[in-house]
Structure formats: C-alpha cells, structure tokens
Backbone bond lengths (Angstrom), bond angles and torsions (degrees), N, CA, C in turn:
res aa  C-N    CA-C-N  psi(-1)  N-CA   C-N-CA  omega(-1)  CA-C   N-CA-C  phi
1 X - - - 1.462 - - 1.519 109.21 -
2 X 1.191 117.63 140.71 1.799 118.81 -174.04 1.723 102.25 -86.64
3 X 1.100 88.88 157.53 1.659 91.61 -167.14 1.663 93.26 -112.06
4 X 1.447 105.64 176.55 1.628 116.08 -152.75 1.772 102.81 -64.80
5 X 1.162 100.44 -44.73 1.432 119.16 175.30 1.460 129.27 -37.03
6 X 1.395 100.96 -74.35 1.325 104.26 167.37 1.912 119.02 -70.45
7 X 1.305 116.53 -20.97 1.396 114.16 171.70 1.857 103.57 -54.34
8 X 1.503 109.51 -62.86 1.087 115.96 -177.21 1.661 122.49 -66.40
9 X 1.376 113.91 -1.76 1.275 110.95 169.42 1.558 105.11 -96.02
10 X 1.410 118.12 -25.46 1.608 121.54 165.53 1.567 110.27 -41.57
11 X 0.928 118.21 -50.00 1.476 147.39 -162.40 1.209 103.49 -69.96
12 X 1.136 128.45 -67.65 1.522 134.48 155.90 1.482 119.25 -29.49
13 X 1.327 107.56 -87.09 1.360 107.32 152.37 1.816 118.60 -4.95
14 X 1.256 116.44 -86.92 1.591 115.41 177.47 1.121 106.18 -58.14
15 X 1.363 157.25 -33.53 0.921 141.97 148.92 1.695 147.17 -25.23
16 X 1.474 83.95 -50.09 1.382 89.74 178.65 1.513 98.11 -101.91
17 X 1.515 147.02 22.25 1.079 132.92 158.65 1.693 101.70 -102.76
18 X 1.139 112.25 -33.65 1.662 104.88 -171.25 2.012 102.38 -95.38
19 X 1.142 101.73 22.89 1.716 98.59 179.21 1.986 101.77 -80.60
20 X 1.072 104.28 -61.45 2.162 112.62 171.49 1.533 88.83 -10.61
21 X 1.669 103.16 -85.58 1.766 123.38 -152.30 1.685 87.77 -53.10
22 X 1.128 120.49 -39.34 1.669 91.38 -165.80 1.922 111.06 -76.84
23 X 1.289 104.71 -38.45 1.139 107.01 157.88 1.812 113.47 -18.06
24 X 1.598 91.96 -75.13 1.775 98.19 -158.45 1.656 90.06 -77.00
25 X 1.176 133.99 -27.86 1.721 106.03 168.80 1.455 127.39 -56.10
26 X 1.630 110.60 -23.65 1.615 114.59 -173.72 1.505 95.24 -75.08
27 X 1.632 123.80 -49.26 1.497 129.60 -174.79 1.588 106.61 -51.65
28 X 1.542 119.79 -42.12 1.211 105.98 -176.90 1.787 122.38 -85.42
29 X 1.885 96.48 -22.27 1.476 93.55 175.50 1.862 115.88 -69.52
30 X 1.432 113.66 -17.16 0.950 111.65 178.57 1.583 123.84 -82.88
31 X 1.228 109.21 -42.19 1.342 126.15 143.12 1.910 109.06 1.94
32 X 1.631 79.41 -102.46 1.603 111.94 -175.33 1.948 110.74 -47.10
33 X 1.037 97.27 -27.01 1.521 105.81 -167.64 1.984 93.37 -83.89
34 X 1.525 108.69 -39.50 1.674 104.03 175.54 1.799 107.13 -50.99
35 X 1.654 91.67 -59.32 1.454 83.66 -167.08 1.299 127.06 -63.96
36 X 1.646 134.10 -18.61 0.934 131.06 -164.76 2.098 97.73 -95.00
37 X 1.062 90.31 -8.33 2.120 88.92 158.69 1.569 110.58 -80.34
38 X 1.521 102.77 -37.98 1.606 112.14 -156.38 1.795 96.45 -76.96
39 X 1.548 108.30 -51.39 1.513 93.57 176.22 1.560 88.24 -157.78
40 X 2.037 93.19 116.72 1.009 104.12 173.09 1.327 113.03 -114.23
C-alpha cells in the first residue's frame, strides 16, 4: 500500500510538469474568448 508521502510527492511531481501547458491554455482560452466578444 503507498503511504501518504510518496502519494503526495506523485502529485507534486504532475504538478509541476503539467503547470507550463496550463499556463498556455489560460493564455489561449483568454485569447479566443477576447476575440469572439471583439468580433463575433
């Protein structure tokens, strides 16, 4: 059975590799979300 530790260092782990991509998804959802006010 995995103990609390290493679960939560798993966690970390994905974290700090999938943090970039979420970054550039907020830049592009925000993006896309301007233009479709600006000219929809």
């Amino acid at each position: 059975m995995m103990d609390a530790e290493v679960f939560l260092n798993n966690i970390g782990v994905y974290n700090d590799s999938i943090f970039p991509m979420q970054i550039i998804t907020l830049v592009v959802a925000i993006i896309l979300t301007y233009l479709l006010f600006v000219r929809p």
